[in-house]
PQR file of N, CA, C, O and H, with PARSE charges and radii, in Angstrom:
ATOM      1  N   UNK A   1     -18.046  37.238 -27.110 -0.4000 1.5000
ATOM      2  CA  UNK A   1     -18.948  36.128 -27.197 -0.0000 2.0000
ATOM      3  C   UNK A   1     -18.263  34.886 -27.764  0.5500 1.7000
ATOM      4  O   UNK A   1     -18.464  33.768 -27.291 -0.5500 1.4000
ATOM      5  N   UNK A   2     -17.228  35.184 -29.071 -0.4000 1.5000
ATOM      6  CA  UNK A   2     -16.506  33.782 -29.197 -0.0000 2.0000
ATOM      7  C   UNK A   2     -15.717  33.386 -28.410  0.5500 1.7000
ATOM      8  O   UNK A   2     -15.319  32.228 -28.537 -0.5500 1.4000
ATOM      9  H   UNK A   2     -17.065  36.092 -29.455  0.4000 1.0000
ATOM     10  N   UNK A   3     -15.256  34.153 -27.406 -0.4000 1.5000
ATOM     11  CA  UNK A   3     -14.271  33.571 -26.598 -0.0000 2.0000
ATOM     12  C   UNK A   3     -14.705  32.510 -25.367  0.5500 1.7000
ATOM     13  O   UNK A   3     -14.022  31.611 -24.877 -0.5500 1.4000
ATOM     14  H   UNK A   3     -15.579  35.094 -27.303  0.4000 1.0000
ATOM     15  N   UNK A   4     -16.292  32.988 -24.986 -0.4000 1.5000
ATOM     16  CA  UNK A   4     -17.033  32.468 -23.986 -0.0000 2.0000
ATOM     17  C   UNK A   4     -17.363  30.391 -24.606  0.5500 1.7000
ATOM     18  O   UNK A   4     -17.025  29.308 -24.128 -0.5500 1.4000
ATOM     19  H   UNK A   4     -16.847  33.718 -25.385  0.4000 1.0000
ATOM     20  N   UNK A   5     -18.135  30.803 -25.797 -0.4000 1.5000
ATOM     21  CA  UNK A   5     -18.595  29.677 -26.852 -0.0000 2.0000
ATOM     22  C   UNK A   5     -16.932  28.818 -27.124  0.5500 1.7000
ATOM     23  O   UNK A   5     -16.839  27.630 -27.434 -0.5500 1.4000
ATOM     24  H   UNK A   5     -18.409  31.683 -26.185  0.4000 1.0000
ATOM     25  N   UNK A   6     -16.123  29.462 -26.981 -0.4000 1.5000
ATOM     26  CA  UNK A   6     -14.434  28.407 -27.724 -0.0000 2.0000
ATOM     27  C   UNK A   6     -14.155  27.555 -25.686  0.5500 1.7000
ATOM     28  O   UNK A   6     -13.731  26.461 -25.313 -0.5500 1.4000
ATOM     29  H   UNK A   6     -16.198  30.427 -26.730  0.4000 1.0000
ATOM     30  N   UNK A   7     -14.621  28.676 -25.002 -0.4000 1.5000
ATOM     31  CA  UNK A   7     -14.237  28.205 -23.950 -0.0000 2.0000
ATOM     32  C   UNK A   7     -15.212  26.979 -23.323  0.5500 1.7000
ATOM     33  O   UNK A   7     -14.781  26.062 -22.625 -0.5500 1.4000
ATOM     34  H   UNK A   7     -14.965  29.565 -25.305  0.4000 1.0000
ATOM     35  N   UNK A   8     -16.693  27.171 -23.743 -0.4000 1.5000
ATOM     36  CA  UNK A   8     -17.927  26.136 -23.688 -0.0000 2.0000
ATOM     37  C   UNK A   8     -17.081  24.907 -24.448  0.5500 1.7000
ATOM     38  O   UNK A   8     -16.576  23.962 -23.843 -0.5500 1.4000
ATOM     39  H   UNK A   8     -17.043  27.916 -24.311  0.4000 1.0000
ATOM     40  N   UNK A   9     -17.037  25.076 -25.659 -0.4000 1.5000
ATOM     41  CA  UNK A   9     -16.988  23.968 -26.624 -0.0000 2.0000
ATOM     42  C   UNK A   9     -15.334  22.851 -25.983  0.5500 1.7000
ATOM     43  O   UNK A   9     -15.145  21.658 -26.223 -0.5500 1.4000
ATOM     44  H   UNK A   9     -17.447  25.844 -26.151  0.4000 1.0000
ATOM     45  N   UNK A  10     -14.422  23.796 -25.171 -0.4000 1.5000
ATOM     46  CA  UNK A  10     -13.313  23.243 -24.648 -0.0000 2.0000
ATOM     47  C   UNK A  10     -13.611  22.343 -23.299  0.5500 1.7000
ATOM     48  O   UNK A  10     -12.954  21.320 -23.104 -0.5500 1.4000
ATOM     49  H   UNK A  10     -14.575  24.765 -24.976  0.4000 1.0000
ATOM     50  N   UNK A  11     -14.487  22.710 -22.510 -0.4000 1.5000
ATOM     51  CA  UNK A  11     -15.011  22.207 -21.380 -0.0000 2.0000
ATOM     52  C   UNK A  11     -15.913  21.377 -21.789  0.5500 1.7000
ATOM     53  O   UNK A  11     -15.868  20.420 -21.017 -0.5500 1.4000
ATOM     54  H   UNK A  11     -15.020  23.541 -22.668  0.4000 1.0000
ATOM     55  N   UNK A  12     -16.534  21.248 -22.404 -0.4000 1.5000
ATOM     56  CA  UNK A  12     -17.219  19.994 -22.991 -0.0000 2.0000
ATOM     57  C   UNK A  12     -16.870  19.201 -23.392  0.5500 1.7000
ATOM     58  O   UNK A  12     -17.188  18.088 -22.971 -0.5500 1.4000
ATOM     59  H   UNK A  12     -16.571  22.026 -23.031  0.4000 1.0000
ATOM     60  N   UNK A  13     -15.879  19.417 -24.608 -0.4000 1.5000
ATOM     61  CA  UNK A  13     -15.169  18.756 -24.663 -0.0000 2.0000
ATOM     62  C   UNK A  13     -14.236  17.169 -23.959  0.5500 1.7000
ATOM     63  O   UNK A  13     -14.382  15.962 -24.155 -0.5500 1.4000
ATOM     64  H   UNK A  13     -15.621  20.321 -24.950  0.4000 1.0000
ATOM     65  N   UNK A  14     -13.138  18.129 -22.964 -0.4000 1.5000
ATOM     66  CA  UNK A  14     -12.817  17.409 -21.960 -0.0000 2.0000
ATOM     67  C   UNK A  14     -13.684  16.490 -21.134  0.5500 1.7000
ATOM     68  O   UNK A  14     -13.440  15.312 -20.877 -0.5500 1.4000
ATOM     69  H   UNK A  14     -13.020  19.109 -22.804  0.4000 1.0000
ATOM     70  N   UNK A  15     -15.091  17.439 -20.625 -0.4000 1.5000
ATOM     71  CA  UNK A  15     -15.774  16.382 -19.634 -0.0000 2.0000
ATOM     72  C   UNK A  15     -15.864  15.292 -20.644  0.5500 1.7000
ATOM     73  O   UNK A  15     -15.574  14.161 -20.255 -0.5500 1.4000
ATOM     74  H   UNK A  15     -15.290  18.397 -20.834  0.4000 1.0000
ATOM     75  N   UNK A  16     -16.258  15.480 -22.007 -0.4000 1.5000
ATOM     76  CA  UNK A  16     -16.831  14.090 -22.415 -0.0000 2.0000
ATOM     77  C   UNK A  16     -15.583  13.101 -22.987  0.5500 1.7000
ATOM     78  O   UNK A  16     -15.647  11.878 -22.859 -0.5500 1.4000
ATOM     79  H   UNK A  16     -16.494  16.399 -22.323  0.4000 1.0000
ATOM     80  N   UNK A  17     -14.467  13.767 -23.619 -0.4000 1.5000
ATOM     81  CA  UNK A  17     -13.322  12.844 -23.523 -0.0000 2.0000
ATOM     82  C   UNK A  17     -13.022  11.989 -22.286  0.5500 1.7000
ATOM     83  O   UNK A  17     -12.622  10.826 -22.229 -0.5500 1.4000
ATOM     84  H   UNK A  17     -14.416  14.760 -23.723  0.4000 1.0000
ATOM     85  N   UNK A  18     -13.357  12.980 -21.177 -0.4000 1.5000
ATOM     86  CA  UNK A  18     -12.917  11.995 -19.814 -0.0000 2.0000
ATOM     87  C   UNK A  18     -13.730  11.180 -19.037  0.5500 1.7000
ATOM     88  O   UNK A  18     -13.497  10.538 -18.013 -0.5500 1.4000
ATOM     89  H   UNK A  18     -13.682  13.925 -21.224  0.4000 1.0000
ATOM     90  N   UNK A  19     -14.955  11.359 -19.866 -0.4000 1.5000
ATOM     91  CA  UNK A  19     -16.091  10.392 -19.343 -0.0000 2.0000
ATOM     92  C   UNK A  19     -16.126   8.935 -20.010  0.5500 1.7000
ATOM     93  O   UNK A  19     -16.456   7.809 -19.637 -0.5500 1.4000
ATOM     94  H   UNK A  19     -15.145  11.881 -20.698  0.4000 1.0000
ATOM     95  N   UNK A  20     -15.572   9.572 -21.304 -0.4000 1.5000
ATOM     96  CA  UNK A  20     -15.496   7.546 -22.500 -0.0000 2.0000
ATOM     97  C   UNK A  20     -13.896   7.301 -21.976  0.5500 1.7000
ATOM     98  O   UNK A  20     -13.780   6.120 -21.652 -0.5500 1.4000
ATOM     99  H   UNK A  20     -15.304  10.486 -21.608  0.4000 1.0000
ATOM    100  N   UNK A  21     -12.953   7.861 -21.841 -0.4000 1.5000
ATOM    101  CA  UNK A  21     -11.767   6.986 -22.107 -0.0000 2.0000
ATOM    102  C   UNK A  21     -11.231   6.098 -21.157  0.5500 1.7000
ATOM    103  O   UNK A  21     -10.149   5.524 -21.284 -0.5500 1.4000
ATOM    104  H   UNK A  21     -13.047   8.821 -22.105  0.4000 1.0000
ATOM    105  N   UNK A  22     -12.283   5.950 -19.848 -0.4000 1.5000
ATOM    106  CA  UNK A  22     -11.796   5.043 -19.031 -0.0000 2.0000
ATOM    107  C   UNK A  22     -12.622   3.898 -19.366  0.5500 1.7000
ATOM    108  O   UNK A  22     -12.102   2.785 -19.285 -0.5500 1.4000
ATOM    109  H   UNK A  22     -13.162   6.415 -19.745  0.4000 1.0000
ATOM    110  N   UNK A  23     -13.748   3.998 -19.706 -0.4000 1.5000
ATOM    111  CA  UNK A  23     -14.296   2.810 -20.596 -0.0000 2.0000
ATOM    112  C   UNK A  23     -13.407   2.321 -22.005  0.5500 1.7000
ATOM    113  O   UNK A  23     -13.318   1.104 -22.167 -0.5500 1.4000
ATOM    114  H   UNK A  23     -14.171   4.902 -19.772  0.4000 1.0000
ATOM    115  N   UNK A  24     -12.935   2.968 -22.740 -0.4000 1.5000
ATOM    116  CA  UNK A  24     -12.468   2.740 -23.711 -0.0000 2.0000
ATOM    117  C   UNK A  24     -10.566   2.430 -23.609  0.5500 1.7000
ATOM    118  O   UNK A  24      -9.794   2.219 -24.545 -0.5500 1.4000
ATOM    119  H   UNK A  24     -13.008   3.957 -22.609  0.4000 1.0000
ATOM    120  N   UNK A  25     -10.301   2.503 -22.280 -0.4000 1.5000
ATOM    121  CA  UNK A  25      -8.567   2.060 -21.877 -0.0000 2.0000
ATOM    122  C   UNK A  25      -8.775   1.252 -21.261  0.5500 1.7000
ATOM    123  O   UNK A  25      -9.615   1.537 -20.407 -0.5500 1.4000
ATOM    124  H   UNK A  25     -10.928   2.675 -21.520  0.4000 1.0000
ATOM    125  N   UNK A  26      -8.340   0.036 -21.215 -0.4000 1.5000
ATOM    126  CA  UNK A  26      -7.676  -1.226 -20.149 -0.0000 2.0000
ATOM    127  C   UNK A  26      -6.039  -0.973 -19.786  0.5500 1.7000
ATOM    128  O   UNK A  26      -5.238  -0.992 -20.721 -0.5500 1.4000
ATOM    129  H   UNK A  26      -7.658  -0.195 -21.910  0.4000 1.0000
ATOM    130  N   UNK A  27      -5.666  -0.787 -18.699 -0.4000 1.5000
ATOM    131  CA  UNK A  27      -4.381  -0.927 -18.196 -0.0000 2.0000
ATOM    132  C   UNK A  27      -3.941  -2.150 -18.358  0.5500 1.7000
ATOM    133  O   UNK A  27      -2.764  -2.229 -18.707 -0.5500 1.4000
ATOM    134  H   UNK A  27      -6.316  -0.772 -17.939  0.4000 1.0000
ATOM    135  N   UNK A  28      -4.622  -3.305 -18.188 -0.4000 1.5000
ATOM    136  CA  UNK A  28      -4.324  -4.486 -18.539 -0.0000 2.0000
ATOM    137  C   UNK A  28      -5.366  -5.416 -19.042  0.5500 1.7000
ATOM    138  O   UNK A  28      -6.548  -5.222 -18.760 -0.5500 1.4000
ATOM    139  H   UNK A  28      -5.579  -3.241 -17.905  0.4000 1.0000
ATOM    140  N   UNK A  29      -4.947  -6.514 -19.845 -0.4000 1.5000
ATOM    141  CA  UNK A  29      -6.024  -7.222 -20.205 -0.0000 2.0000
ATOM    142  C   UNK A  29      -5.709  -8.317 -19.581  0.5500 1.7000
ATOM    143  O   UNK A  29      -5.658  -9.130 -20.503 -0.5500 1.4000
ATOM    144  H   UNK A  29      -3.987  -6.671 -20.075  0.4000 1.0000
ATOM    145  N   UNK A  30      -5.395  -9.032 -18.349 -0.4000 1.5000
ATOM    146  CA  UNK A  30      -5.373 -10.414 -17.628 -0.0000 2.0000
ATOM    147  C   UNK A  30      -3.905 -11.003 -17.524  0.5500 1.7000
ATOM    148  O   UNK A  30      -3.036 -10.599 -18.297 -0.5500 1.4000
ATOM    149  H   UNK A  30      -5.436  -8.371 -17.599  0.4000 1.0000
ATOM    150  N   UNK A  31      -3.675 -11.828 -16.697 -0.4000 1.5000
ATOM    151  CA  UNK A  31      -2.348 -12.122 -16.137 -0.0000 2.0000
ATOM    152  C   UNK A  31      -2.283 -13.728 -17.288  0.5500 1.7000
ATOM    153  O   UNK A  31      -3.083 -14.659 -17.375 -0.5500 1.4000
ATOM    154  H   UNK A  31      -4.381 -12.157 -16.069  0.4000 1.0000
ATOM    155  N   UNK A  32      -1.107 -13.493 -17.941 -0.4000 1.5000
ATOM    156  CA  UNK A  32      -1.149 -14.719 -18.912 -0.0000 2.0000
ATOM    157  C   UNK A  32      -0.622 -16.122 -18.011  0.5500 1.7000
ATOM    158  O   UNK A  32      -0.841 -17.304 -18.278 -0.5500 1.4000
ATOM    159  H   UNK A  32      -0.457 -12.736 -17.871  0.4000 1.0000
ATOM    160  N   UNK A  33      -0.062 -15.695 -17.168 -0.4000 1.5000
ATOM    161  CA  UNK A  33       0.970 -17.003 -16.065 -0.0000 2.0000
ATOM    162  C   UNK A  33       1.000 -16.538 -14.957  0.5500 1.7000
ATOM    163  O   UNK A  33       1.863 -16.046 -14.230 -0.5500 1.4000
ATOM    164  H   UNK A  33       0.115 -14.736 -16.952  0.4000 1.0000
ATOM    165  N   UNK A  34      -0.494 -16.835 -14.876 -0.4000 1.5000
ATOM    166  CA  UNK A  34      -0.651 -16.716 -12.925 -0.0000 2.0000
ATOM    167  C   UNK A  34       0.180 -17.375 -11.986  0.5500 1.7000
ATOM    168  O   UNK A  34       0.402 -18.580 -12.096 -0.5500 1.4000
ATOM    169  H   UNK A  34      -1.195 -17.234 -15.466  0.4000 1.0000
ATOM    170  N   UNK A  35       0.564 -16.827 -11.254 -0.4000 1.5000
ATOM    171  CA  UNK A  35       1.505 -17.430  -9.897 -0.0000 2.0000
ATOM    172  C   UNK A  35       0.969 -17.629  -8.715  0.5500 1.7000
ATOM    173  O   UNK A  35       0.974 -16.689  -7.920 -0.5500 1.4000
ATOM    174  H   UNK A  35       0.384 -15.848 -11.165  0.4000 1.0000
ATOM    175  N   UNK A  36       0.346 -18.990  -8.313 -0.4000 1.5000
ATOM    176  CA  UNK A  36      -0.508 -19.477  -7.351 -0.0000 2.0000
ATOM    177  C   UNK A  36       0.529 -19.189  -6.460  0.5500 1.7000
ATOM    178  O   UNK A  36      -0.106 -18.310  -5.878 -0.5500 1.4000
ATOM    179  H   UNK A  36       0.342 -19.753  -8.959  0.4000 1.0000
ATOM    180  N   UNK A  37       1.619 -19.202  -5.860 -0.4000 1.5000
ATOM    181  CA  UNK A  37       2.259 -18.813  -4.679 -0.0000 2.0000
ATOM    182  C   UNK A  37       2.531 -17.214  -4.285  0.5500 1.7000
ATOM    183  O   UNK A  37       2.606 -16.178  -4.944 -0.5500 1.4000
ATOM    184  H   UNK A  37       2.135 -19.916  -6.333  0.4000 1.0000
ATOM    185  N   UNK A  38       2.630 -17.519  -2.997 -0.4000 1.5000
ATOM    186  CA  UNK A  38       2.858 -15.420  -2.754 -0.0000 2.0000
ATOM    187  C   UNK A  38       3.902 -15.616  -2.502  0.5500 1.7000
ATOM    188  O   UNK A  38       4.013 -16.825  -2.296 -0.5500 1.4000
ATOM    189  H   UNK A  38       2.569 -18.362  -2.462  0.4000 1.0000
ATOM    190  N   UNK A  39       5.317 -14.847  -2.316 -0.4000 1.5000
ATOM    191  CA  UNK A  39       6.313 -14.260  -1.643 -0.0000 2.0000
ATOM    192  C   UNK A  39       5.991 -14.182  -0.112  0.5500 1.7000
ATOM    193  O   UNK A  39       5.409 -13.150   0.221 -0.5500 1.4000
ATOM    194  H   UNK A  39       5.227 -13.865  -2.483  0.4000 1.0000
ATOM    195  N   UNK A  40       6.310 -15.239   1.046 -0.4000 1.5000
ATOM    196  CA  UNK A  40       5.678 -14.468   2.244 -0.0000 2.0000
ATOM    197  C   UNK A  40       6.732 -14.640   3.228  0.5500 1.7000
ATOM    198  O   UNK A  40       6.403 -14.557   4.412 -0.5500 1.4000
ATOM    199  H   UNK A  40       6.783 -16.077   0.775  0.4000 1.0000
ATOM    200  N   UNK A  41       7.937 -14.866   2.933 -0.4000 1.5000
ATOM    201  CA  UNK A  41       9.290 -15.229   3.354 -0.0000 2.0000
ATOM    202  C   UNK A  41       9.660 -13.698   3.905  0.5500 1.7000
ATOM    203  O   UNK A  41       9.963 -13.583   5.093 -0.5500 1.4000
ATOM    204  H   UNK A  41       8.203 -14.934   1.972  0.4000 1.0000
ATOM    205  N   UNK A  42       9.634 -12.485   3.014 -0.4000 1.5000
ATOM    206  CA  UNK A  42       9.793 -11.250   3.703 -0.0000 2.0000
ATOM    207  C   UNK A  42       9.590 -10.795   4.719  0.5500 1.7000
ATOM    208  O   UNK A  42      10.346 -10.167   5.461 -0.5500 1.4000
ATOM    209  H   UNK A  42       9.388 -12.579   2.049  0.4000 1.0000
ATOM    210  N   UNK A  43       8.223 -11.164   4.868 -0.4000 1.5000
ATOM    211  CA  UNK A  43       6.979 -10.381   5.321 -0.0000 2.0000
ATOM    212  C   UNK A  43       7.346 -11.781   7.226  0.5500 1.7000
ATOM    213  O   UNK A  43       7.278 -11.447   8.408 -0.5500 1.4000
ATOM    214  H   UNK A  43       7.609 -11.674   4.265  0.4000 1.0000
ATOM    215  N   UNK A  44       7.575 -12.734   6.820 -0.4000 1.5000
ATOM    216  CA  UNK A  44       7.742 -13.862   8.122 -0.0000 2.0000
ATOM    217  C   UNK A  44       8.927 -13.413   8.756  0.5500 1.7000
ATOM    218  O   UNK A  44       8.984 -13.330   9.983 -0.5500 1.4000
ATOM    219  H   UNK A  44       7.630 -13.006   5.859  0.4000 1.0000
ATOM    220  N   UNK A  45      10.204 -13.015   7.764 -0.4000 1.5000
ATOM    221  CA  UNK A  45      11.308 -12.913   8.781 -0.0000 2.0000
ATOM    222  C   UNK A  45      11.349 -11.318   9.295  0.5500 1.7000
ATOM    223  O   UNK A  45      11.918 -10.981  10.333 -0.5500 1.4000
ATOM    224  H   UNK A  45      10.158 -13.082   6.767  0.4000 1.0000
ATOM    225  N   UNK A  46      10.805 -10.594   8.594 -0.4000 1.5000
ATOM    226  CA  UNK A  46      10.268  -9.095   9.320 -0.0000 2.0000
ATOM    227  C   UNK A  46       9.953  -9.414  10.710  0.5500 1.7000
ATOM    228  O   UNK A  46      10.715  -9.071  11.615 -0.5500 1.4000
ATOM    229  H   UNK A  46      10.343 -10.868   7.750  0.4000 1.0000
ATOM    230  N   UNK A  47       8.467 -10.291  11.008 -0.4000 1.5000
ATOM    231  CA  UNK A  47       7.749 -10.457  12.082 -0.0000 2.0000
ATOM    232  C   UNK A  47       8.764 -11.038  13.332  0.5500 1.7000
ATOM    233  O   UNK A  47       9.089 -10.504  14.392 -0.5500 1.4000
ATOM    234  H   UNK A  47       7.848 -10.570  10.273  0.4000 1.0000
ATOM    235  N   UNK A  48       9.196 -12.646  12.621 -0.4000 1.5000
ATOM    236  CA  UNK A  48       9.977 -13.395  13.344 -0.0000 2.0000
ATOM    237  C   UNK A  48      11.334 -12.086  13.891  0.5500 1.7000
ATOM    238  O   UNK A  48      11.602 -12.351  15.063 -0.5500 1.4000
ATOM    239  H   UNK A  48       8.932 -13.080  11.760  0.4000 1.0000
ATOM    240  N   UNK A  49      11.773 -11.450  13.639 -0.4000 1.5000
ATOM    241  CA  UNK A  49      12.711 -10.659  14.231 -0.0000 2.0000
ATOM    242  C   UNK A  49      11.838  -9.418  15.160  0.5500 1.7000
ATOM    243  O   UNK A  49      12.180  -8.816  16.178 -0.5500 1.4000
ATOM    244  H   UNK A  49      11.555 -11.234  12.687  0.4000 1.0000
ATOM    245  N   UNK A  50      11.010  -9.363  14.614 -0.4000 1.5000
ATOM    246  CA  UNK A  50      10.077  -8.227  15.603 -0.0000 2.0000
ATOM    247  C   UNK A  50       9.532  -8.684  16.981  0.5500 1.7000
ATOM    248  O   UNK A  50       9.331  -8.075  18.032 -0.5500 1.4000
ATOM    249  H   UNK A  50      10.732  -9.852  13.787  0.4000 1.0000
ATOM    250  N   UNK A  51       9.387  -9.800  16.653 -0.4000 1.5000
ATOM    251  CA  UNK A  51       9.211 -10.883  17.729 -0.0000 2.0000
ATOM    252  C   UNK A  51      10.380 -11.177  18.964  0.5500 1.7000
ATOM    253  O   UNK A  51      10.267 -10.985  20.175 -0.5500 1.4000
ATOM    254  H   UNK A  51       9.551 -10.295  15.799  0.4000 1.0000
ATOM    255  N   UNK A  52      11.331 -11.620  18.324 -0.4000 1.5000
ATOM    256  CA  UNK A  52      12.477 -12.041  19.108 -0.0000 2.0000
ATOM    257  C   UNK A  52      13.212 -10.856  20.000  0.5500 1.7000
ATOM    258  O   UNK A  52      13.775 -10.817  21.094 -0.5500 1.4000
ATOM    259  H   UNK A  52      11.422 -11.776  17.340  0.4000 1.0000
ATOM    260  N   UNK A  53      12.889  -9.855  18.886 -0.4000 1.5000
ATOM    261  CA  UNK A  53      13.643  -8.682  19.650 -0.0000 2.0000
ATOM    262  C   UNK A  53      12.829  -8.014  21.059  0.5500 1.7000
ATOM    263  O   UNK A  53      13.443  -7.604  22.044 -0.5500 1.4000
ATOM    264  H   UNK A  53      12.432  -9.886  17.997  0.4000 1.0000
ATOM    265  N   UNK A  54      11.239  -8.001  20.910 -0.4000 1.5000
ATOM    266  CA  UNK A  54      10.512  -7.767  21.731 -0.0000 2.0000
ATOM    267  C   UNK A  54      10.769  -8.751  22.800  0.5500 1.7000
ATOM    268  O   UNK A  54      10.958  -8.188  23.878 -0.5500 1.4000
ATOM    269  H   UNK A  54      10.740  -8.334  20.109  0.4000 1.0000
ATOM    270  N   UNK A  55      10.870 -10.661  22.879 -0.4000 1.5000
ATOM    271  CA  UNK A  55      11.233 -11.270  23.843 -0.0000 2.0000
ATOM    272  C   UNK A  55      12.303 -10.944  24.593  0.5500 1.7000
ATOM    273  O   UNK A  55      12.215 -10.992  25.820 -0.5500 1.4000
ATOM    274  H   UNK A  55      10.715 -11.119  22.003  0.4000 1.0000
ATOM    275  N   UNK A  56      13.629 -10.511  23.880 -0.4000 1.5000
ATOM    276  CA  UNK A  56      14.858 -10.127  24.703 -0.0000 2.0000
ATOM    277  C   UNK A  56      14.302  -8.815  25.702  0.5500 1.7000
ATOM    278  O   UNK A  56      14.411  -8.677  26.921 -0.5500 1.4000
ATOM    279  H   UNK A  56      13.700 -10.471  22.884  0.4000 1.0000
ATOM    280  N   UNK A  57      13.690  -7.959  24.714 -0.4000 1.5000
ATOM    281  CA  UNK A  57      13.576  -6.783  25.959 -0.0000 2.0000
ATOM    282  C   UNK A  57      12.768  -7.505  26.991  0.5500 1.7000
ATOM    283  O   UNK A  57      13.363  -7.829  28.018 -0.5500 1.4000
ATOM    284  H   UNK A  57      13.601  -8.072  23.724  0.4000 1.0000
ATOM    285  N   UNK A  58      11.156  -7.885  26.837 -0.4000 1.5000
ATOM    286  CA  UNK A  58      10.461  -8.555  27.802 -0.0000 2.0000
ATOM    287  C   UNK A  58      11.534  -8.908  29.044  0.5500 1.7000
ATOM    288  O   UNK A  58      11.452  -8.539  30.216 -0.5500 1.4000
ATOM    289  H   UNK A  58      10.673  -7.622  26.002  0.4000 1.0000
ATOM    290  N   UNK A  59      12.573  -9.747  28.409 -0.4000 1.5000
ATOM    291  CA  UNK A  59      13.268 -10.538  29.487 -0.0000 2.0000
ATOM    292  C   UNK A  59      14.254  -9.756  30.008  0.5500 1.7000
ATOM    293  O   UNK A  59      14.677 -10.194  31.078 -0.5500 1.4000
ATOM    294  H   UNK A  59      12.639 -10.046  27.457  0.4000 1.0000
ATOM    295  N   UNK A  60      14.818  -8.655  29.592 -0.4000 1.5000
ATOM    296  CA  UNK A  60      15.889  -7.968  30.381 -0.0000 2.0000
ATOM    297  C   UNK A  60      15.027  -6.877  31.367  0.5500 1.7000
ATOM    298  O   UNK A  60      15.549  -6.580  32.441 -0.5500 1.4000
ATOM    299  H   UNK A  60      14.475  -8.299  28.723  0.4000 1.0000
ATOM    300  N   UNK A  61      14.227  -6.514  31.149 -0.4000 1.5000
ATOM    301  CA  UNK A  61      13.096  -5.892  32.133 -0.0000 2.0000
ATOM    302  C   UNK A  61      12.757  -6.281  33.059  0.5500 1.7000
ATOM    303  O   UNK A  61      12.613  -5.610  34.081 -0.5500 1.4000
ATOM    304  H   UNK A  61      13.802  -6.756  30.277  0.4000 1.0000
ATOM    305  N   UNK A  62      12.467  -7.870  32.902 -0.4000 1.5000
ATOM    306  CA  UNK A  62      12.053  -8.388  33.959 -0.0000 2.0000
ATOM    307  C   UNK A  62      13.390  -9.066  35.134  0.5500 1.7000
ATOM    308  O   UNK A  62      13.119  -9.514  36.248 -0.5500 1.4000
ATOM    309  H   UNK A  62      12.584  -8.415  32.071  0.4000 1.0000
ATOM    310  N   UNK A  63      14.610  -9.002  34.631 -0.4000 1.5000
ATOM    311  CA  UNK A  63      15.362  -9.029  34.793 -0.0000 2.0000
ATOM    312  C   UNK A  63      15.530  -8.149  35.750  0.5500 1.7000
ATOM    313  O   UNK A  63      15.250  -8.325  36.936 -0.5500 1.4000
ATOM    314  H   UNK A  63      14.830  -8.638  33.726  0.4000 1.0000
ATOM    315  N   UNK A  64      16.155  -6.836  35.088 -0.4000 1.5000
ATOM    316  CA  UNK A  64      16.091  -5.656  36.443 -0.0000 2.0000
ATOM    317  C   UNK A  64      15.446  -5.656  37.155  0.5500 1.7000
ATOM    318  O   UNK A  64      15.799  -5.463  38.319 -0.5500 1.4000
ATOM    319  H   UNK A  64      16.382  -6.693  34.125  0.4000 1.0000
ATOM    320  N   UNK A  65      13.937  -5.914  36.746 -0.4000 1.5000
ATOM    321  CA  UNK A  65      12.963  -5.174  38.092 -0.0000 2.0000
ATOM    322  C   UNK A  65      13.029  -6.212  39.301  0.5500 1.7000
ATOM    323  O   UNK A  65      12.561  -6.013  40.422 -0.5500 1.4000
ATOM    324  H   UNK A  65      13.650  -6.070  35.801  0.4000 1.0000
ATOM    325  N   UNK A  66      13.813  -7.563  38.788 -0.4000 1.5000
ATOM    326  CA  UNK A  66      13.472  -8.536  39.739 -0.0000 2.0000
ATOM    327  C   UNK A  66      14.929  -8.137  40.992  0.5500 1.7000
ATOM    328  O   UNK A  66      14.872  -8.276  42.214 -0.5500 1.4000
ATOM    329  H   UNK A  66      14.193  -7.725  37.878  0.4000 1.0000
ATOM    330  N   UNK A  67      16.270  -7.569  40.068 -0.4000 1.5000
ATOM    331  CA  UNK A  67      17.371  -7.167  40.637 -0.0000 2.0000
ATOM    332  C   UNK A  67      17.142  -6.088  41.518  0.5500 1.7000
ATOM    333  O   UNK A  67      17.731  -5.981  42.593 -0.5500 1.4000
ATOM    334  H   UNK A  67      16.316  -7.456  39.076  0.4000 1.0000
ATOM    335  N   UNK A  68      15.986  -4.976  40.938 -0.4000 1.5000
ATOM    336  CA  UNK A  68      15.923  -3.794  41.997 -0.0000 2.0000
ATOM    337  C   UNK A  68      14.855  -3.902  43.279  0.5500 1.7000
ATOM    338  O   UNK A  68      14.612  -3.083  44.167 -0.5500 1.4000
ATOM    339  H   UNK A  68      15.507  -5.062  40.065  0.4000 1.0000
ATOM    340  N   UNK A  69      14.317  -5.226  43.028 -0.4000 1.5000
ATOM    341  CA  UNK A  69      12.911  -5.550  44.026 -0.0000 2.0000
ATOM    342  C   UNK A  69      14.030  -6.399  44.989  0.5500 1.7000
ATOM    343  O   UNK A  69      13.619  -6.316  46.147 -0.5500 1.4000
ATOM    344  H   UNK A  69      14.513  -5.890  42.308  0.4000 1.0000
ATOM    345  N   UNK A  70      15.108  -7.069  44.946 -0.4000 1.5000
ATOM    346  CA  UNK A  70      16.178  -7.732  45.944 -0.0000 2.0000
ATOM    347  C   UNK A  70      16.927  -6.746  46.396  0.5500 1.7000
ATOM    348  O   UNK A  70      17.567  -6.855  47.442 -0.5500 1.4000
ATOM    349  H   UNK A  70      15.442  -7.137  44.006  0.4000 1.0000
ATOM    350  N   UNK A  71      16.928  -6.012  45.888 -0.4000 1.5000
ATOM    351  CA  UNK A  71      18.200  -5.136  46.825 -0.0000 2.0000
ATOM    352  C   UNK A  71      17.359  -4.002  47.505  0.5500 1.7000
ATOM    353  O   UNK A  71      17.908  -3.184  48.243 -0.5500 1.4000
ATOM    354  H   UNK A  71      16.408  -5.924  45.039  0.4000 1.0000
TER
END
C-alpha cells in the first residue's frame, strides 16, 4: 500500500510541477535591439541561380528538339 500512495504522491507531483512551470519560465523576456532588416540576400541568390539554371536547360531542350524535328 505505501508503495502504491509514494507512487500517487510522485505522479502528482510531476503533473502539477509541469502544469506551473511553463507559466512560471520565460525563455526570453523581449529583443533589446530589434533589427528592422531581414537577411534576404541568401535566400535571392539561392532563387536567382535556381532560376538561371532552369533557363539554360529550358533552352538546350528546345534546342534539340528543334535539331531532331530538322533532320
Amino acid at each position: 500500500m505505501k508503495k502504491y500512495n509514494k507512487r500517487w504522491m510522485v505522479c502528482c507531483g510531476l503533473f502539477v510541477s509541469l502544469n506551473i512551470l511553463p507559466a512560471t519560465v520565460h525563455a526570453q523576456f523581449g529583443d533589446t535591439n530589434p533589427d528592422p532588416d531581414a537577411p534576404i540576400d541568401g535566400g535571392i541568390g539561392l532563387l536567382l541561380a535556381a532560376g538561371i539554371g532552369y533557363g539554360v536547360k529550358k533552352v538546350r531542350d528546345n534546342r534539340k528538339k528543334r535539331t531532331a524535328q530538322l533532320h
